[in-house]
C-alpha positions as CSV (number, residue, x, y, z in Angstrom):
1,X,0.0,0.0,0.0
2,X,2.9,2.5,1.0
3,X,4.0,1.5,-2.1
4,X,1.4,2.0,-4.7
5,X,0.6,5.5,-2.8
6,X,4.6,6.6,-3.0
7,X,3.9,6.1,-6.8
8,X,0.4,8.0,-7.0
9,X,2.6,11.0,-5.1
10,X,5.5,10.2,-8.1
11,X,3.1,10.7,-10.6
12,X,1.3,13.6,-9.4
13,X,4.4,15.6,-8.8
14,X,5.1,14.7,-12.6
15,X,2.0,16.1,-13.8
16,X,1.9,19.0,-12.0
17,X,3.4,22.1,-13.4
18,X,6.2,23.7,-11.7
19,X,6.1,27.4,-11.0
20,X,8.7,29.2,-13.4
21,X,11.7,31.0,-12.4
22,X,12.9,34.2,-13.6
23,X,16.3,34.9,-13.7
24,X,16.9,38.7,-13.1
25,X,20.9,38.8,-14.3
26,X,20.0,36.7,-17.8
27,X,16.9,37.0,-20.5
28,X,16.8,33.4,-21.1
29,X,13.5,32.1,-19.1
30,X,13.7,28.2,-18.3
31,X,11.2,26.1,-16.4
32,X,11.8,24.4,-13.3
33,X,14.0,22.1,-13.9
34,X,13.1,18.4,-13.6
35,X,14.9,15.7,-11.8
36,X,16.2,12.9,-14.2
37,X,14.9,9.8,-12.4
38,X,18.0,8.1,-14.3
39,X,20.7,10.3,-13.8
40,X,19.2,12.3,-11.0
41,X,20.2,15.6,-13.2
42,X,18.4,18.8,-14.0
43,X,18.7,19.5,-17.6
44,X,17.2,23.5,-18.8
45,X,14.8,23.5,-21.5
46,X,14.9,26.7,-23.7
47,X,11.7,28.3,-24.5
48,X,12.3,31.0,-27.1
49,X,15.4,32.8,-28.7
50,X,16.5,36.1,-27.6
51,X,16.5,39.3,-30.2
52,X,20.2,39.5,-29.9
53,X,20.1,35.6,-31.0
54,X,17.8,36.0,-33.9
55,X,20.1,39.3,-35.2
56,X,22.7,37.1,-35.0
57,X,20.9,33.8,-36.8
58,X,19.3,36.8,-39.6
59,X,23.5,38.3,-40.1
60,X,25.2,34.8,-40.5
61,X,22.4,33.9,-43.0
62,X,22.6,36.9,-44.8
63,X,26.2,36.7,-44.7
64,X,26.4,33.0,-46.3
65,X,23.4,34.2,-49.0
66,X,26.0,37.0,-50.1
67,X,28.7,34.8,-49.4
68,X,27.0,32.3,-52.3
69,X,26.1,35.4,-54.9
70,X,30.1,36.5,-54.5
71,X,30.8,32.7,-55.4
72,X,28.4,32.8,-58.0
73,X,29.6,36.2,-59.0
74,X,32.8,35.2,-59.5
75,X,31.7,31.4,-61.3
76,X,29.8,33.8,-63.9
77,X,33.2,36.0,-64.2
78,X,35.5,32.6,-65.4
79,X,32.8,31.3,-67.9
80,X,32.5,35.4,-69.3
81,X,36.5,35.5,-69.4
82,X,36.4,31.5,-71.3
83,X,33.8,32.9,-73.4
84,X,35.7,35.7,-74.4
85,X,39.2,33.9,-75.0
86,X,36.9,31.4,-77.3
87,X,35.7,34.4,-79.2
88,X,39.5,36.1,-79.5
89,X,40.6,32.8,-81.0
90,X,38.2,32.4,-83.4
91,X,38.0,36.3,-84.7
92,X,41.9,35.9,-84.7
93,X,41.3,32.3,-87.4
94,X,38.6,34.4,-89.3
95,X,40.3,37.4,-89.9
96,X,42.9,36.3,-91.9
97,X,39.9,34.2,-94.2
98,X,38.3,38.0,-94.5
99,X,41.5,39.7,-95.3
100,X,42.2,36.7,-98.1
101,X,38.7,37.1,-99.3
102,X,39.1,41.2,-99.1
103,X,42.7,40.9,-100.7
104,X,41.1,38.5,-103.4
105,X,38.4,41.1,-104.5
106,X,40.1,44.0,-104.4
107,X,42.9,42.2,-106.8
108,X,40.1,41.6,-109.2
109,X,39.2,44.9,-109.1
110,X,42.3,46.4,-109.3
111,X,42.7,43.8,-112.5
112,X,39.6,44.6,-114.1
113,X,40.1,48.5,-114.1
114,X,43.6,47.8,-115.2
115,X,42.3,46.2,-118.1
116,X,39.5,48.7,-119.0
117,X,42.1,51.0,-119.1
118,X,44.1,49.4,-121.8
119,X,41.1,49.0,-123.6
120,X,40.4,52.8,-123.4
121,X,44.0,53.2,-124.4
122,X,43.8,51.2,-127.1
123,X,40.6,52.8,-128.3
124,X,42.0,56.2,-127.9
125,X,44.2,58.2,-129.9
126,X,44.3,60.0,-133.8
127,X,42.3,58.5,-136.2
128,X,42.3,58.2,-140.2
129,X,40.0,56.9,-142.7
130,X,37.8,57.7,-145.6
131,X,34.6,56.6,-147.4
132,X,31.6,57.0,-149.4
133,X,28.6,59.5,-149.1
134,X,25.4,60.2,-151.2
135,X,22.9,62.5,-150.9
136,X,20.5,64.5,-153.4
137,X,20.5,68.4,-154.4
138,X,18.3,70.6,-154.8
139,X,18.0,73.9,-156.7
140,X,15.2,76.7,-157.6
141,X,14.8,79.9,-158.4
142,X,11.1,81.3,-157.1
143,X,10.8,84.8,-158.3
144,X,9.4,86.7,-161.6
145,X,12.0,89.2,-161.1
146,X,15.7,89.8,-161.7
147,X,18.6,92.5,-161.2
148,X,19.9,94.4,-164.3
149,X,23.4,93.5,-164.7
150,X,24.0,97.1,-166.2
151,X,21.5,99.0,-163.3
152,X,21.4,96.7,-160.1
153,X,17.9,97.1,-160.1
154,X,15.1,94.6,-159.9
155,X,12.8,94.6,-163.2
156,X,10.7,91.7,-164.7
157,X,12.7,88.9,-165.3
158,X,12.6,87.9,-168.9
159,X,14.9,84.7,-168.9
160,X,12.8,81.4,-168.1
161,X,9.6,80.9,-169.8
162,X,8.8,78.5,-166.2
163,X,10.6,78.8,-163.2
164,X,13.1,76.0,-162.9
165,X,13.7,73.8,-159.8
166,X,16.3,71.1,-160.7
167,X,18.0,68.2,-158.6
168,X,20.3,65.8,-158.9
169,X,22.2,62.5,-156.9
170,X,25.0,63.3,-155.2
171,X,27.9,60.3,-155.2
172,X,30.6,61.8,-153.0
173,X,34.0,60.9,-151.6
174,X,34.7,61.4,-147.6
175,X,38.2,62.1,-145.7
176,X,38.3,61.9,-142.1
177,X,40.8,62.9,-139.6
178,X,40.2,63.3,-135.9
179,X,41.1,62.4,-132.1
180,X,38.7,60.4,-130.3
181,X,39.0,59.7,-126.1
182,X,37.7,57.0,-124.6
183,X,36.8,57.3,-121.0
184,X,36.1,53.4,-120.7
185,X,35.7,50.8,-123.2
186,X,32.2,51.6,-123.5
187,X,32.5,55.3,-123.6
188,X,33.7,58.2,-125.4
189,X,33.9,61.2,-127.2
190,X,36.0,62.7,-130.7
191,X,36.8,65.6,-132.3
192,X,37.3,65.6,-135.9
193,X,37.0,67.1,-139.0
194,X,35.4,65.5,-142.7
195,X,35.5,66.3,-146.1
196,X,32.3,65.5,-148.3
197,X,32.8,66.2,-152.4
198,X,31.7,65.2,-156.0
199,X,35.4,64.1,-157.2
200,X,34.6,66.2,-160.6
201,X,30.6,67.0,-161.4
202,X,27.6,65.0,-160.6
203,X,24.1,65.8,-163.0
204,X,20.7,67.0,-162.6
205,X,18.3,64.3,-163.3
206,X,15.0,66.3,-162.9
207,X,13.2,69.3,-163.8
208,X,10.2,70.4,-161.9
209,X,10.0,66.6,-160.7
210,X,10.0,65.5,-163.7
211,X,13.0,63.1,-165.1
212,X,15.2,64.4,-167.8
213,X,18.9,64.4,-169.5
214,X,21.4,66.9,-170.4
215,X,20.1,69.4,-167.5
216,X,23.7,70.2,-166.5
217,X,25.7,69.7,-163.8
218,X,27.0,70.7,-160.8
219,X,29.7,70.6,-157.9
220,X,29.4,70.1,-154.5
221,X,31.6,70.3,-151.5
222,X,30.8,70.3,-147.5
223,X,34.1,70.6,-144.8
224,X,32.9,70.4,-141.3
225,X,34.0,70.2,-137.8
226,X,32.4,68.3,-135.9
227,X,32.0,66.6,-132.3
228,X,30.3,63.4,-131.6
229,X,29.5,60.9,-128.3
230,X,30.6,57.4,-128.5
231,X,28.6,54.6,-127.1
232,X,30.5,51.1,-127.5
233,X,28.9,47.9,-126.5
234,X,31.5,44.8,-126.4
235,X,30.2,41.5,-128.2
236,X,32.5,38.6,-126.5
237,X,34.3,39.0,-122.9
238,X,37.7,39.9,-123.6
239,X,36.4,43.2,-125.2
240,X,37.9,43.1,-128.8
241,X,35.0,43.7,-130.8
242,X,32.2,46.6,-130.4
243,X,28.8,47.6,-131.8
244,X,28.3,51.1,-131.0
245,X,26.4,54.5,-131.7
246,X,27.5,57.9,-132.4
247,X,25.7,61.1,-132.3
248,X,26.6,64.4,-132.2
249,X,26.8,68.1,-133.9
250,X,28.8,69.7,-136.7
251,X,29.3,73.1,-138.3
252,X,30.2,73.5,-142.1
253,X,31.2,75.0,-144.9
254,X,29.4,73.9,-148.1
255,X,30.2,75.0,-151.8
256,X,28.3,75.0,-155.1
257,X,28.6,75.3,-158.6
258,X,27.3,74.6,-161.5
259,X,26.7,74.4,-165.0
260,X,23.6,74.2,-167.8
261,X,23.0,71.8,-170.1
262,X,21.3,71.7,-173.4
263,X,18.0,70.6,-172.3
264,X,17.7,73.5,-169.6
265,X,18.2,76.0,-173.2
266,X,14.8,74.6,-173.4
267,X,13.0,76.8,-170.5
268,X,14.9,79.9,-171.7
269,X,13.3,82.8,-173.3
270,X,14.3,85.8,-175.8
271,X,17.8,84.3,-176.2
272,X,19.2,84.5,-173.0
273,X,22.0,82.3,-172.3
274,X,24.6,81.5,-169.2
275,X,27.1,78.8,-168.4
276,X,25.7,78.5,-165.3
277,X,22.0,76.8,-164.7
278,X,21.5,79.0,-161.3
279,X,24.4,79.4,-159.4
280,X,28.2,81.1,-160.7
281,X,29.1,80.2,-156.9
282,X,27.1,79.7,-153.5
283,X,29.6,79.6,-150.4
284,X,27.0,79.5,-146.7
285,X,27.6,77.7,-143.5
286,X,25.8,74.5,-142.7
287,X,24.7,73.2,-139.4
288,X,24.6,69.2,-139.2
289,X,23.4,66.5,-136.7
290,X,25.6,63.3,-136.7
291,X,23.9,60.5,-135.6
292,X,25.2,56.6,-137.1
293,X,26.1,52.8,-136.4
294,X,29.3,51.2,-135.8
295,X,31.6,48.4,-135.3
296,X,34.7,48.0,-134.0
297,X,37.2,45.5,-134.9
298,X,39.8,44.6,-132.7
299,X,39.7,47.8,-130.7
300,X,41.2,50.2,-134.1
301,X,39.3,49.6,-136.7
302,X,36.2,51.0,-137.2
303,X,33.4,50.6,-139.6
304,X,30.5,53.3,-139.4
305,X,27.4,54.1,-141.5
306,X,25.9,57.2,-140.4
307,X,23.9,60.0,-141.6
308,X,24.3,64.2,-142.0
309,X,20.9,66.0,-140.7
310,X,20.7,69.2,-141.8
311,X,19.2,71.3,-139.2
312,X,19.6,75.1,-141.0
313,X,22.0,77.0,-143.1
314,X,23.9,80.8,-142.7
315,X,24.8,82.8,-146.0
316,X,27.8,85.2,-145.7
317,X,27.2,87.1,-148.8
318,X,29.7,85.2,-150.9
319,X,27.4,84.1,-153.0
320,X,26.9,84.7,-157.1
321,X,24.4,83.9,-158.7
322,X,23.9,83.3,-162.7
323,X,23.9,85.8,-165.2
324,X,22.4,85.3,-168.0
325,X,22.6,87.4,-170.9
326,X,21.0,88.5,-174.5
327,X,21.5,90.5,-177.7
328,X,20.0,93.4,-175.9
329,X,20.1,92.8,-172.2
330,X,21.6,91.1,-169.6
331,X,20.1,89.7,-165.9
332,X,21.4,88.6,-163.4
333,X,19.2,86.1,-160.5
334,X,18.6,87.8,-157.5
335,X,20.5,85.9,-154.6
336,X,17.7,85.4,-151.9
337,X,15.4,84.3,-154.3
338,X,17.8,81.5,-155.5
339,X,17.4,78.3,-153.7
340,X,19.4,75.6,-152.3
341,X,18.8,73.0,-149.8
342,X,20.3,69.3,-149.9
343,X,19.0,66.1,-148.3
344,X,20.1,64.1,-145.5
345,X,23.4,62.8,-146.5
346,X,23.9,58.9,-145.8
347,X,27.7,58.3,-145.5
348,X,29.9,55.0,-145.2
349,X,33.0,55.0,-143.5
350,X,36.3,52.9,-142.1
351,X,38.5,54.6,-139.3
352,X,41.6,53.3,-138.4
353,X,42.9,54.4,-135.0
354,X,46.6,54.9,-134.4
């Protein structure tokens, strides 16, 4: 019985709460302590942490989280530093590929404009050649007066019983001697001067449109300077041969003469009579547009077919017209109502350039 009650008390003083103890010189706060039935020691039990404890426990953690970011930090500052060595070494193997490439083109392009040039070269320089040209004139005299030979004065012509108009094919030899400049192969420019003229006379063929012989003849002569562009296209890749155009401007000087025949005695009246048909002389300026075809033969010789626009014509007062004279008077045309125009002249040529 004293038994079983000395184990009732046991278990009550157990389960009963022990009053808690403040310590005044600490801020810890334990319970009471328990005896250890086993070792008969009082072991404290800590209830919470103290501020100073937490500061502590909050520092150290934030000190190992920056401690890890420095760590990591400095991981991310090797691989940047690898990366960066990796991209030296290959810039430093593909650099030299560029320069090759770089090196490569700019020999070909330093070759190719080396070439042009000799081909401009070659296209450049004096020039020489000669052909054929052809082209149809025209003459008319368009008034019912004429100037007295004796007087100067206009009175009623009395020499052609119908005002004549006469023309006649041209067939003319052509000289050519010039510079021309060529900028590239395909491009240029030349300066030169040509020579158009009957070698001897050529004959009127028609009289007031209408066919006939023994008209007369005539002479005709056009020197001009002139200035054309050069447009060159090359027909195989190493350049040798060229179709091209020309165009351009000229400025001549043109002469006429000519001569009556024995069918033109048959539009004369009260015996006049004149060596010449309308013209003693005609000397005027002539203004010309260029414009032709041509091909190039192994960069110097030059084939061209082209034509001579007129565009206007100047008189310097050079001119003479025909006098015509009679048994009892004599008249002579009056100069601005004598005519002359010409058609466009087609003209065949070879060039050789030196």
């Amino acid at each position: 019985m004293r038994i079983f009650l000395s184990v009732l008390v046991l278990l009550k003083i157990q389960a009963s709460p022990l009053p808690v103890l403040q310590d005044t010189n600490s801020d810890v706060i334990f319970k009471q302590a328990t005896p250890d039935i086993e070792t008969n020691h009082v072991n404290p039990t800590p209830l919470k942490q103290t501020p100073q404890e937490i500061q502590k426990e909050a520092t150290q953690k934030a000190n190992q989280e920056a401690t890890e970011k420095t760590q990591e930090a400095k991981r991310l500052d090797a691989q940047i530093k690898i990366l960066q060595e990796q991209i030296k070494n290959q810039a430093a193997q593909t650099k030299p590929s560029l320069q090759q490439k770089r090196s490569k083109m700019s020999q070909r392009t330093q070759k190719k404009k080396a070439m042009n040039y000799k081909i401009s070269k070659q296209k450049s320089g004096f020039f020489l050649g000669g052909g054929y040209g052809v082209g149809i004139i025209h003459e008319s005299y368009n008034s019912q007066q004429a100037n007295s030979t004796s007087l100067g004065i206009a009175q009623n012509q009395e020499i052609f019983t119908t005002l004549p108009n006469l023309s006649g094919v041209a067939n003319m030899a052509n000289l050519e001697l010039g510079y021309q400049q060529y900028f590239s192969p395909y491009f240029g420019s030349r300066v030169y001067g040509d020579l158009l003229f009957i070698p001897g006379f050529a004959s009127f063929d028609q009289l007031n449109n209408a066919p006939s012989k023994n008209l007369g003849s005539f002479f005709y002569a056009l020197g001009s300077l002139d200035m054309d562009l050069l447009l060159d296209a090359p027909l195989e890749r190493q350049k040798k041969h060229f179709l091209g155009l020309y165009a351009g401007f000229g400025v001549g000087l043109m002469v006429l003469r000519d001569q009556s025949g024995k069918a033109f005695q048959g539009i004369l009246a009260n015996g006049y009579t004149s060596p010449n048909a309308l013209w003693k002389m005609l000397v005027q300026v002539d203004y010309t547009v260029n414009l032709g075809i041509a091909f190039t033969y192994n960069r110097n010789l030059r084939f061209e077919v082209g034509t001579k626009i007129p565009l206007t014509y100047l008189r310097l007062g050079f001119e003479t017209p025909a006098t015509y004279k009679s048994s009892t008077n004599s008249q002579t045309l009056i100069s601005q109502d004598t005519g002359f125009k010409r058609s466009t002249l087609l003209v065949m040529n070879v060039l050789y350039v030196f």
